[in-house]
ZAMARGU-4260 file (C-alpha; in steps of 0.2 Angstrom, whole numbers, plus 5000, padded with zeros to 4 digits):
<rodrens>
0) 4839/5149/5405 | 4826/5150/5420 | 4831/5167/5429 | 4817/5164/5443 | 4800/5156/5449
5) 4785/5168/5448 | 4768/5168/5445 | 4763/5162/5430 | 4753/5176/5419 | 4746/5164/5408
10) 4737/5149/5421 | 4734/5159/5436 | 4729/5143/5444 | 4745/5137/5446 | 4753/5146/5460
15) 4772/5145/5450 | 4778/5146/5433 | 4798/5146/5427 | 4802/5165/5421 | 4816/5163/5408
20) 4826/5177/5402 | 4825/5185/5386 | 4841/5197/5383 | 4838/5209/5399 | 4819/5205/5401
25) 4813/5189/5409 | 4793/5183/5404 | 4783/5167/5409 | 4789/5153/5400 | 4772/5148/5392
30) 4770/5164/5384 | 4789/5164/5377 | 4784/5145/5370 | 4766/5151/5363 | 4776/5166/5353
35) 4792/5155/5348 | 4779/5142/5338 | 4777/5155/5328 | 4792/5167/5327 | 4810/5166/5335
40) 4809/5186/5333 | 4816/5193/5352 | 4803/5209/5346 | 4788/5200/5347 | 4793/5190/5361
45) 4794/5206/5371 | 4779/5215/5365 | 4767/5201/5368 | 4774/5197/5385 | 4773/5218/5390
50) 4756/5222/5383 | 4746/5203/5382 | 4748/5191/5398 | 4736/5204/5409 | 4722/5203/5393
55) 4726/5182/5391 | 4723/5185/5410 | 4707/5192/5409 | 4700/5179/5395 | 4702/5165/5407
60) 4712/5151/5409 | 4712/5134/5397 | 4708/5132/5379 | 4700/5149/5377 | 4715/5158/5385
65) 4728/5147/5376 | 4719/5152/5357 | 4718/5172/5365 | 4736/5174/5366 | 4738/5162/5350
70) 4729/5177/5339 | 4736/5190/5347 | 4753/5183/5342 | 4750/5179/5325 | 4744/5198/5325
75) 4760/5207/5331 | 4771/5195/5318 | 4760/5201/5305 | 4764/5217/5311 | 4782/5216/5313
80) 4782/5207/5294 | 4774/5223/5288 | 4788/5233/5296 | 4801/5223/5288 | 4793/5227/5271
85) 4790/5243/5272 | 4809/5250/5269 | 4807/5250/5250 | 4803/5267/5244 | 4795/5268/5227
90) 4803/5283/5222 | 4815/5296/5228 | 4799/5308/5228 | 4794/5295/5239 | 4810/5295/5249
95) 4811/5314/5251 | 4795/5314/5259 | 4796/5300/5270 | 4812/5306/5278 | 4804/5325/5278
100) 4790/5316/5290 | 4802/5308/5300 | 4811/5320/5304 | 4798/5333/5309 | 4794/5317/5321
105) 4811/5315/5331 | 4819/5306/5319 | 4834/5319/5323 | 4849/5308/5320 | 4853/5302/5301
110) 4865/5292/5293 | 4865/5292/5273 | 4875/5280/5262 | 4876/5276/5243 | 4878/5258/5238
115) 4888/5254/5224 | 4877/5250/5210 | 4885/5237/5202 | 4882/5229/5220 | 4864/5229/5216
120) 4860/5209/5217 | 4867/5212/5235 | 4853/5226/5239 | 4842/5214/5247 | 4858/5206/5258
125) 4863/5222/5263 | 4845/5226/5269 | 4841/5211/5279 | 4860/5213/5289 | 4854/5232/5292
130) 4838/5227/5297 | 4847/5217/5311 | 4858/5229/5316 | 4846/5242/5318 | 4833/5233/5322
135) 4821/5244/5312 | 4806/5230/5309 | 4796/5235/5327 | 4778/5238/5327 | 4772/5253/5334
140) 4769/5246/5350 | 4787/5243/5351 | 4794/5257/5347 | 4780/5265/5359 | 4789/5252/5371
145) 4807/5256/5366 | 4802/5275/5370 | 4795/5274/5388 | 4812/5266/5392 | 4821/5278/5386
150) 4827/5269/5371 | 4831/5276/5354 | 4821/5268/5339 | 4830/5266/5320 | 4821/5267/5304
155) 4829/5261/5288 | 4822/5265/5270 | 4831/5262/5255 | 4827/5267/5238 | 4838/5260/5223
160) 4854/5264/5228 | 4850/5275/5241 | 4850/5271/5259 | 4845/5283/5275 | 4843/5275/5292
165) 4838/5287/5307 | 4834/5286/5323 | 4827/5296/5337 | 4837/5305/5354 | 4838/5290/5366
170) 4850/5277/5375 | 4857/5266/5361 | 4851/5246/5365 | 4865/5235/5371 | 4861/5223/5356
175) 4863/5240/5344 | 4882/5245/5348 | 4899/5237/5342 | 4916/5236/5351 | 4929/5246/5342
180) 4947/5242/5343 | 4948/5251/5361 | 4934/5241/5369 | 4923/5254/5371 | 4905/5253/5362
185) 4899/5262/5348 | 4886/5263/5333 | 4893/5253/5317 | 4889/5269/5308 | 4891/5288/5309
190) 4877/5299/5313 | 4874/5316/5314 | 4861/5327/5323 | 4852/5335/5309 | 4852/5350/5320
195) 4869/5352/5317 | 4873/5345/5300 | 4861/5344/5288 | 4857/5327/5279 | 4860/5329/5259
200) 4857/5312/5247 | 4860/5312/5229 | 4846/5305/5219 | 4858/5306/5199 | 4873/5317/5193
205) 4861/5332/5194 | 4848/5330/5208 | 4854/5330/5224 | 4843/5337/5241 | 4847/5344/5257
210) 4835/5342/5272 | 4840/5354/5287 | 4830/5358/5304 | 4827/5377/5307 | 4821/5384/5324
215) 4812/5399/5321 | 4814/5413/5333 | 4798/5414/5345 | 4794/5396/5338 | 4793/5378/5349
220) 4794/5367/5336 | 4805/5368/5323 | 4803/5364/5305 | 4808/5354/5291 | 4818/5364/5276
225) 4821/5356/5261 | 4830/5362/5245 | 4844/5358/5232 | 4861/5356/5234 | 4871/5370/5233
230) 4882/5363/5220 | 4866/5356/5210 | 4858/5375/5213 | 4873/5384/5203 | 4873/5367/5191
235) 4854/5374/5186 | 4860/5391/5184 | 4875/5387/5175 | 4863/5377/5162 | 4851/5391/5162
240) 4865/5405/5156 | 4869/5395/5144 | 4851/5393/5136 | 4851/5411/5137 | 4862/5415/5125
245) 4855/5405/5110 | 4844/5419/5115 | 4827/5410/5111 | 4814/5410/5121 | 4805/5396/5116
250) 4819/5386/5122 | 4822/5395/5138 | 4805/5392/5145 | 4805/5375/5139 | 4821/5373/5149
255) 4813/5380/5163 | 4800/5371/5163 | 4808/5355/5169 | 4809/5361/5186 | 4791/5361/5189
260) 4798/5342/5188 | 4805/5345/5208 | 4793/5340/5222 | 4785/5356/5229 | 4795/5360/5244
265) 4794/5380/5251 | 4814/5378/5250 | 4813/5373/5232 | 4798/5384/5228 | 4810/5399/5235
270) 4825/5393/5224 | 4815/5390/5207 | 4810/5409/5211 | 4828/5415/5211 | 4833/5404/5196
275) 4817/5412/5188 | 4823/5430/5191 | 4841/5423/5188 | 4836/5419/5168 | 4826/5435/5168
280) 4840/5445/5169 | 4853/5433/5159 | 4838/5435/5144 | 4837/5454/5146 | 4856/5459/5148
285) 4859/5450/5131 | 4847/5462/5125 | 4832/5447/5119 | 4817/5460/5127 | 4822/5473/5115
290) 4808/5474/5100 | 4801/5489/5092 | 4798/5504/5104 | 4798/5502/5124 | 4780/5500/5126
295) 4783/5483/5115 | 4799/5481/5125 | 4789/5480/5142 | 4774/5470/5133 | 4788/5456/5131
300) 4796/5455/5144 | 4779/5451/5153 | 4774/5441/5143 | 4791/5432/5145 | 4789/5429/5164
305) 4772/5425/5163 | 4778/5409/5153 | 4792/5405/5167 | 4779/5395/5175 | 4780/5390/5193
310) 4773/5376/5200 | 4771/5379/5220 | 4758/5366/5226 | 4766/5351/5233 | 4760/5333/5226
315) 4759/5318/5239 | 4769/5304/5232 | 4767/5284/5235 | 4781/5278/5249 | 4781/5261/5251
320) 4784/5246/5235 | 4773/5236/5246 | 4753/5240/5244 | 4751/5243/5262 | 4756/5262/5268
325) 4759/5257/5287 | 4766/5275/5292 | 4755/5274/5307 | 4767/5260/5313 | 4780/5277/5318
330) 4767/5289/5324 | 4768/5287/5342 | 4788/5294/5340
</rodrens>
């Protein structure tokens, strides 16, 4: 559909050039015919037409200016490529920290689901229709684009069965929104500012994590707090009683132990502490600290919490399946 006649940004030495219209953007028609050669993608469409005629412009007109714009296309489909791989996590170590990162960037609004795993030869359906709903695969330009307009950006990651798609405060696109039953247009799915409800995911049975906001009094920005459920929290202690009263120790700090297994988090570091002092006090009330006289007594009881070992340094896992690690791509948020 030709909207207007306009100068053309592409051959400045023709004095007119048709201007079609892409959704609620119009571009010169022989930079929409250049980027279409190579990808129908709308995205690319608008990012080469916003950010490249003026440089294709500046090289000059003819063969030269034709192979300019030519390689700068092939570059942001590359790009949005990389976008569109870079939604499977390899872990939900991986997971956690992405969405931790995100967050602390503006990713404010989350919606979580948990597919069906008997689903599973679906996964890579149900990704590709998010994808497109969303409209999650934009390169860092267009999402820097997205965000000068006033435009909120999606991200969607999915690890296993797992899947979390945020997105940032802005004017939900047009393209974005369903009709409900009433004609009015709203998100497919629900979200929730995590200000106000924190976003939890379950990783099995008996991990599951809780990501929540915190503004601290006298602080701008707010942080990121992340720990275990409350219902996993009293699942652990519940197991850790019960070690307690086979009443050996060996096994209690063997038990124990395992936590170390939890990604680092000041939220988690400040649980495993409580459950730490939690067996403690299980191990002494059933009387396990009292040998020989009460210097002995005191010896093992130290001994005993010098063995609950806790692990406080945070590792930085591997996001992405994919080789590249393309978080830059959401940096400009």
């Amino acid at each position: 559909m030709v909207k207007r006649v306009g100068t053309c940004c592409f051959k400045p030495d023709r004095k007119t050039a048709p201007m079609v219209v892409k959704g609620n953007e119009e571009y010169c028609i022989q930079c929409v015919s250049v980027v279409e050669m190579h990808s129908p993608d709308l995205a690319v469409v608008t990012v080469v037409c916003k950010y490249t005629c003026l440089a294709a412009r500046e090289a000059g007109t003819g063969l030269f200016g034709y192979v300019f714009l030519e390689v700068l296309v092939l570059f942001y489909h590359w790009e949005v490529m990389m976008m569109r791989a870079n939604y499977l996590v390899s872990s939900w170590q991986g997971l956690l920290q992405m969405v931790v990162y995100l967050v602390g960037r503006g990713y404010e609004q989350w919606h979580v689901t948990h597919l069906p795993v008997e689903k599973k030869d679906k996964f890579s359906i149900i990704d590709n229709k998010l994808i497109g709903q969303y409209q999650t695969d934009k390169t860092k330009y267009q999402r820097n684009y997205s965000k000068e307009k006033g435009f909120a950006n999606f991200v969607y990651l999915r690890w296993e069965h797992v899947v979390i798609i945020l997105h940032t405060n802005g004017t939900i696109p047009e393209s974005i929104l369903v009709t409900d039953r009433d004609g009015s247009k709203k998100l497919n799915d629900n979200f929730y500012n995590i200000d106000e409800k924190a976003l939890q995911f379950r990783v099995s049975d008996n991990i599951a994590f809780e990501i929540k906001s915190i503004q601290k009094k006298g602080q701008r920005k707010k942080d990121v707090s992340v720990q275990l459920t409350n219902d996993v929290f009293k699942g652990i202690k519940r197991e850790l009683k019960e070690v307690a009263s086979t009443r050996n120790k060996y096994e209690m700090i063997k038990h124990f132990d395992r936590l170390n297994g939890l990604p680092a988090w000041a939220g988690i570091n400040q649980q495993k502490g409580e459950l730490k002092s939690y067996l403690y006090n299980q191990a002494k009330d059933l009387g396990v600290f009292n040998v020989g006289d009460r210097k002995q007594s005191k010896e093992a009881k130290q001994k005993f919490m010098s063995s609950l070992r806790l692990h406080t340094r945070r590792k930085v896992y591997k996001v992405w399946q994919s080789d590249s690690t393309n978080i830059s791509s959401l940096e400009e948020d």
